[in-house]
TORDONU-523467 format. One line per 3 residues: their letters; for each residue x, y, z of C-alpha. Coordinates in Angstrom, 1 decimal, m for minus. Example, Ala and Ser with C-alpha at 12.3 -4.5 7.8 and 13.67 -1.06 7.14 Angstrom:
<rs>
as = 12.3,m4.5,7.8  13.7,m1.1,7.1
</rs>
This chain:
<rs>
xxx = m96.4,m64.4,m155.2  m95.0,m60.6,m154.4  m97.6,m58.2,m153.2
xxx = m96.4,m54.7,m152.3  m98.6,m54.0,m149.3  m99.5,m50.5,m147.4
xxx = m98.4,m50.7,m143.7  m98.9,m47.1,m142.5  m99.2,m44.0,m143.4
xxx = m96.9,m42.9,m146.7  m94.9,m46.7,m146.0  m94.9,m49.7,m148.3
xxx = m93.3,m52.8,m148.1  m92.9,m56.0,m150.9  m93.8,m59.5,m148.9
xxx = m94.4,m63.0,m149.9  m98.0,m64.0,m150.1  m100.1,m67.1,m151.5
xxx = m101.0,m66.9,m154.7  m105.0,m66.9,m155.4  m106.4,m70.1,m156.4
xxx = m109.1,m70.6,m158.7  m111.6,m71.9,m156.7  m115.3,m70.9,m158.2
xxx = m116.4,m71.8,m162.0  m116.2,m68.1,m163.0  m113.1,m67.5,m160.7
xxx = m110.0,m65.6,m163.7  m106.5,m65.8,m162.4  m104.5,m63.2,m164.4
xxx = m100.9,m62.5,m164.4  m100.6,m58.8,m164.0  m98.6,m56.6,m166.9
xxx = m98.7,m52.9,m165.5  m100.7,m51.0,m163.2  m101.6,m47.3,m163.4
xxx = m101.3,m45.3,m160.0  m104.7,m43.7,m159.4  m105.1,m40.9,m157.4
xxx = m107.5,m42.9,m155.3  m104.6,m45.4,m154.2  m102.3,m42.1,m153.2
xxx = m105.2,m40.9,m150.8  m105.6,m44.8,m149.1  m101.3,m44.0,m149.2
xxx = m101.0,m40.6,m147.8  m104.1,m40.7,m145.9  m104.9,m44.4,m144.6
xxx = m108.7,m43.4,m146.3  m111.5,m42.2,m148.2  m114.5,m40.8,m146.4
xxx = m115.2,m44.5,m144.3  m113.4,m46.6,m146.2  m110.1,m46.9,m143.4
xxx = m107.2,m48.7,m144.6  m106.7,m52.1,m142.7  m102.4,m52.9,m142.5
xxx = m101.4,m54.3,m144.5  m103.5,m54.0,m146.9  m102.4,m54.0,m151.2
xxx = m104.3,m51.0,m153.0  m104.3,m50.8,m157.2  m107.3,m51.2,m159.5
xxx = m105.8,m49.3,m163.1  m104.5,m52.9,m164.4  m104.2,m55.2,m167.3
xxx = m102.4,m58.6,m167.9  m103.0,m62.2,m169.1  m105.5,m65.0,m168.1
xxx = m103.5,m67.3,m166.8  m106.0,m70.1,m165.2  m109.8,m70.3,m165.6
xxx = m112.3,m71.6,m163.4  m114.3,m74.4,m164.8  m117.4,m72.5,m165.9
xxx = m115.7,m69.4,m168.0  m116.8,m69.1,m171.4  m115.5,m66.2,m172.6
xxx = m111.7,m65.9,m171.8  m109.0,m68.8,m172.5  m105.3,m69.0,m171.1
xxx = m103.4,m66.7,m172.4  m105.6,m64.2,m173.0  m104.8,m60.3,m172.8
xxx = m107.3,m58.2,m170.9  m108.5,m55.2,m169.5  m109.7,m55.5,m165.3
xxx = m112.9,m53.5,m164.5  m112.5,m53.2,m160.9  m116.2,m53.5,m159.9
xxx = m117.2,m56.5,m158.7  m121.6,m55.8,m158.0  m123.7,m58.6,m156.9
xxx = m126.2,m58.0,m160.1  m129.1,m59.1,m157.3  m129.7,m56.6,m155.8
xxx = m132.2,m53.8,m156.3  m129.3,m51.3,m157.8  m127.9,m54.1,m160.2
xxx = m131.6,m54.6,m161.0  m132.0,m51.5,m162.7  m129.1,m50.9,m164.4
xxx = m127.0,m49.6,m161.8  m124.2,m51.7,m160.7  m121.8,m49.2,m160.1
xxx = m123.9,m48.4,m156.8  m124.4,m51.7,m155.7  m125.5,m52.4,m152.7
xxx = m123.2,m55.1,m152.2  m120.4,m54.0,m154.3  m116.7,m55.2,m153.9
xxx = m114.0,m52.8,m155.3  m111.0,m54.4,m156.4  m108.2,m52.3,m154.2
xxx = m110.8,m51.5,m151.6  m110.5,m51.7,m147.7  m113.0,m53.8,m146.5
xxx = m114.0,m54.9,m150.0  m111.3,m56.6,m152.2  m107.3,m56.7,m152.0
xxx = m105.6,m54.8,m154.7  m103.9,m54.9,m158.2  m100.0,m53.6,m156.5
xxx = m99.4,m57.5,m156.8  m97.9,m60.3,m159.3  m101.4,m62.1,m159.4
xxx = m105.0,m61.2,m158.6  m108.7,m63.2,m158.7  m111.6,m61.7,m160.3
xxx = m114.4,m62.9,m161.9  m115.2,m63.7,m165.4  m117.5,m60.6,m165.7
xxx = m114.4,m58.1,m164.8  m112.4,m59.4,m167.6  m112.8,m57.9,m170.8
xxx = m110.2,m58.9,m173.9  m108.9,m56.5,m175.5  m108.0,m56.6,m179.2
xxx = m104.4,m57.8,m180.5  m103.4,m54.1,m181.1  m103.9,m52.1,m178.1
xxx = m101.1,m52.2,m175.4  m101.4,m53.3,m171.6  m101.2,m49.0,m170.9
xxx = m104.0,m48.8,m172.8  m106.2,m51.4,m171.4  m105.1,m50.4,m168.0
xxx = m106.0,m46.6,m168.8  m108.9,m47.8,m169.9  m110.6,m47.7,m166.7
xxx = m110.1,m44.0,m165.6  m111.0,m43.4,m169.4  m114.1,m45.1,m168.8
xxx = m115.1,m42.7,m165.8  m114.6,m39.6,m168.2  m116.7,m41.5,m170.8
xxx = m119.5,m42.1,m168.2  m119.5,m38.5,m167.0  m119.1,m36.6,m170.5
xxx = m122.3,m39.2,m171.3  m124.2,m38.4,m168.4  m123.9,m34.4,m169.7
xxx = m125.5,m34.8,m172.6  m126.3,m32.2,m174.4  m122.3,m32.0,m175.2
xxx = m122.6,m31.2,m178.9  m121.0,m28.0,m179.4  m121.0,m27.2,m175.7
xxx = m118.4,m25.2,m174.1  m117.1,m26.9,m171.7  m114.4,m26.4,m168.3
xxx = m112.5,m28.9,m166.9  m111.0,m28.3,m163.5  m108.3,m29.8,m162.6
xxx = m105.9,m31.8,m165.3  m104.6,m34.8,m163.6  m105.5,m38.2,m165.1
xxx = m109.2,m37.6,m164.9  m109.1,m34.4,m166.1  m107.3,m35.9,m169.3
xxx = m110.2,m38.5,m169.2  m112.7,m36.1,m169.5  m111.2,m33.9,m172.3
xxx = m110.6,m36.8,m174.7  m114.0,m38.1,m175.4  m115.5,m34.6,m174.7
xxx = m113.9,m33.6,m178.1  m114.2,m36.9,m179.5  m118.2,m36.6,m179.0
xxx = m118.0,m33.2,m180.1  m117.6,m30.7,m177.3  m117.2,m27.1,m178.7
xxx = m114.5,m25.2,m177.2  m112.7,m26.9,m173.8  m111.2,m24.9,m171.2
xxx = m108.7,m26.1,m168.7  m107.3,m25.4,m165.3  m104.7,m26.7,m163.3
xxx = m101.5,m25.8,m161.3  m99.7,m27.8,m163.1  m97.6,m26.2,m166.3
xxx = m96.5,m29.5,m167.0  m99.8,m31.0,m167.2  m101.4,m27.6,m169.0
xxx = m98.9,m28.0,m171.6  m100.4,m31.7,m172.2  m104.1,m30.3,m172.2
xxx = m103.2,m28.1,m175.6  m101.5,m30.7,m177.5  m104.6,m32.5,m176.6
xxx = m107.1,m30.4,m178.1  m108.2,m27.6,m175.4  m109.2,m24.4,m176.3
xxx = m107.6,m22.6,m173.4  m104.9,m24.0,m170.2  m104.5,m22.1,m167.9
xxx = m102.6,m22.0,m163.9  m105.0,m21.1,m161.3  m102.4,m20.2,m159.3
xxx = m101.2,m17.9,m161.4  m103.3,m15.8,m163.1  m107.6,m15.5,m162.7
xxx = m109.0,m18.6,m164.5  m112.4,m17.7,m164.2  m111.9,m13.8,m165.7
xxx = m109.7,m15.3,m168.3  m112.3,m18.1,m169.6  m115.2,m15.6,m169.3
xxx = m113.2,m13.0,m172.1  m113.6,m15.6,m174.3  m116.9,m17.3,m173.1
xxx = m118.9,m13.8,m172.0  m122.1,m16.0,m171.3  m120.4,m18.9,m169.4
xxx = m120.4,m22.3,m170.1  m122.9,m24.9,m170.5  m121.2,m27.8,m168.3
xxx = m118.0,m27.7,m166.0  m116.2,m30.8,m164.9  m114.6,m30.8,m161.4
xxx = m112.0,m33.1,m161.6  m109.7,m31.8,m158.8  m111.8,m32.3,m155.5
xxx = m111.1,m28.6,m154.4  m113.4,m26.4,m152.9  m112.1,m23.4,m154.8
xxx = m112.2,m25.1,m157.8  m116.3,m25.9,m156.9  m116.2,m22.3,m156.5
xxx = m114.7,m21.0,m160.4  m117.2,m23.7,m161.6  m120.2,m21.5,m160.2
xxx = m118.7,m18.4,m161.5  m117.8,m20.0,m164.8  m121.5,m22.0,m165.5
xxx = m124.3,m19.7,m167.6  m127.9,m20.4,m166.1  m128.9,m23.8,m166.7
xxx = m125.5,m24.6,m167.0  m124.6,m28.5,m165.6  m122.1,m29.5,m162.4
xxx = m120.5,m32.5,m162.8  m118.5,m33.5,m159.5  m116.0,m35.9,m160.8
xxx = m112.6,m35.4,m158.1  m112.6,m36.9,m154.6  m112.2,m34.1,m152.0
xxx = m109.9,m34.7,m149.0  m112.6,m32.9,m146.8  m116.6,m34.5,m145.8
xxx = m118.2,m31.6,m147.1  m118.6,m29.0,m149.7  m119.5,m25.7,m149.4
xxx = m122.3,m24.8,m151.9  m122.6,m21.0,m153.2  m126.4,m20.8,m152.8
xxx = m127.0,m17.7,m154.5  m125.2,m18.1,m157.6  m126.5,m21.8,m157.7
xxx = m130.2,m20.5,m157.2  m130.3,m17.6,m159.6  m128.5,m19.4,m162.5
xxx = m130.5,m22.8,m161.3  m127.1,m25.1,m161.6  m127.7,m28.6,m161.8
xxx = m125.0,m30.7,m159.8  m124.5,m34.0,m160.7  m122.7,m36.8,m158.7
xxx = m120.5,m39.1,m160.3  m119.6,m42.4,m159.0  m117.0,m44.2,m160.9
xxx = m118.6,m45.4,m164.0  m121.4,m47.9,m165.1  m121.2,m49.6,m168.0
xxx = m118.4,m47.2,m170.1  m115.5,m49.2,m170.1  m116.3,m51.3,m173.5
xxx = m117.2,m47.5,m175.1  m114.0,m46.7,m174.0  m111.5,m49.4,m175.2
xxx = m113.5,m49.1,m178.3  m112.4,m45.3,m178.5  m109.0,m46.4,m178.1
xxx = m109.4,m49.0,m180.2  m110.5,m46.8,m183.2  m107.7,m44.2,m182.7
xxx = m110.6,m42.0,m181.3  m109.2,m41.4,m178.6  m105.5,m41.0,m177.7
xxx = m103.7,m41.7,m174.6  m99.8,m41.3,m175.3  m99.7,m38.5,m173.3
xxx = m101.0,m39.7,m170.2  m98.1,m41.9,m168.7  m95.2,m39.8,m167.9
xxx = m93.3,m42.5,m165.4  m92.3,m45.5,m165.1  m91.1,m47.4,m162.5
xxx = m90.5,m51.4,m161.8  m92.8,m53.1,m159.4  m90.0,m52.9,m156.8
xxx = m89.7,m49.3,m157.1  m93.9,m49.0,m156.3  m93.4,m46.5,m153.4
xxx = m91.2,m44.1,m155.6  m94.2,m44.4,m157.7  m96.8,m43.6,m155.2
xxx = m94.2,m40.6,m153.5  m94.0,m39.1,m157.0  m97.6,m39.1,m157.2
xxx = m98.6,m37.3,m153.7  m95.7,m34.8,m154.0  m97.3,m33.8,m158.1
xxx = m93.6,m34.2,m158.5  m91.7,m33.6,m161.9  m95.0,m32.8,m163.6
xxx = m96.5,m36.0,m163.5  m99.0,m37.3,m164.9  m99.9,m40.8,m164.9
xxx = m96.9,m43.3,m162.9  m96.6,m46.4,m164.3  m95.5,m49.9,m162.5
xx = m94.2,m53.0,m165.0  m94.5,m56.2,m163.3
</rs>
């Protein structure tokens, strides 16, 4: 089969490699129909890493995906040839003590489909998962959104993990994909007013046909001043969906007291820098998300019921021979992009 394969820093090239063979009774060959460029992939692109997680060359990243089952080990019960299904990219043990109690997304053993050290990647004609990281999807929902599904499904586990949301106000920093993910079941679960940055006019445009309350560039006018006009007290939870330290920043400035932290983007740096002050006296609680657990079924069920709507997110195309004009797009934030997406 084709695999386009990382072998250096901001390089890519297509080779020839075996295709995987069903080998264990739960093993799921599937026949891949589109992949969605996370931002995740562009750092392991432009950067050869996340925090310890050091790209290996060569070495095939992607984990946004969807396709059709197209051989089944002996034991699978739930999935037949043919089949058209969504990938969750997690792969825990479900031994272990975090698997024990309901938290699989931090498994101590986990494999990461995409992952260096962990799992090969999606940016390939075939991949091998396991029965338990194939969910069907029903007869009307396209490969884009079963493959969208799983950023969706990290927005769904963070605006879930902020409850109370009902008639919050709510900012969400940074607009990319996760961004996006965030906003849509936010309103969907009844989020009050949403407010939105980015430096993106392209993408801010997107965020108002979407439902927000207020878009506006950071780099061009005072976000924070702007959103408290309208929201004197502050607001009760902020999103940080950019991994930028000024955006942690604005989100202290913007929260009321009590107001919730939720740290959804993947900084470039090791560390943040905390405003202790403001973080003491309004007693901000800063919560950590990792990926998702157990969202991605609540959120092809969003999309399934019209709940939720994800037209806007994919912006480009490309074929899977065209991968790295997909994955240079993405790191330059070129032609206001949003989500690149690669047909097989």
């Amino acid at each position: 089969m084709k695999s386009m394969v990382l072998t250096g820093i901001r390089e890519m090239e297509m080779v020839e490699v075996p295709t995987p063979k069903v080998v264990n009774k739960n093993d799921v060959l599937v026949r891949l129909k589109v992949l969605a460029v996370c931002g995740s992939d562009v750092h392991y692109y432009v950067s050869g890493k996340i925090g310890d997680q050091v790209v290996k060359y060569p070495f095939a990243v992607g984990h946004e995906c969807a396709g059709v089952v197209e051989k089944v080990g002996a034991g699978v019960l739930s999935l037949k040839v043919g089949d058209r299904v969504a990938i969750e990219p997690s792969m825990p043990c479900f031994k272990c003590d975090q698997c024990l109690i309901g938290r699989p997304h931090t498994c101590r053993n986990l494999k990461f489909l995409g992952c260096p050290g962990q799992a090969p990647g999606s940016l390939s004609e075939f991949i091998l998962m396991p029965e338990t990281s194939c969910i069907p999807i029903q007869d009307h929902l396209t490969f884009d959104q079963a493959a969208i599904s799983e950023p969706l499904a990290i927005g769904v586990y963070a605006v879930n993990r902020s409850i109370p949301l009902q008639n919050s106000n709510v900012g969400i920093l940074g607009f990319g994909p996760i961004g996006m993910s965030v906003l849509l079941p936010a309103l969907a679960k009844g989020a009050g007013n949403v407010f939105v940055t980015d430096k993106i006019d392209e993408r801010l445009k997107i965020a108002c046909k979407s439902g927000a309350r207020y878009a506006g560039n950071a780099d061009k006018v005072d976000v924070v001043q702007e959103i408290l006009k309208q929201e004197p007290a502050g607001l009760d939870v902020v999103f940080e969906c950019c991994g930028q330290q000024e955006a942690l920043e604005q989100a202290y400035e913007l929260l009321k007291p009590g107001g919730v932290l939720m740290l959804i983007g993947i900084p470039e740096f090791d560390h943040w820098h905390m405003p202790v002050s403001i973080g003491r006296h309004k007693e901000v609680t800063v919560i950590n998300v990792r990926r998702q657990n157990g969202a991605l079924e609540e959120a092809l069920e969003l999309l399934a019921t019209g709940r939720v709507d994800i037209s806007e997110m994919p912006t480009h195309r490309f074929a899977f021979a065209e991968s790295k004009q997909a994955f240079d797009l993405v790191a330059s934030y070129g032609d206001g992009v949003m989500k690149a997406m690669i047909d097989f």
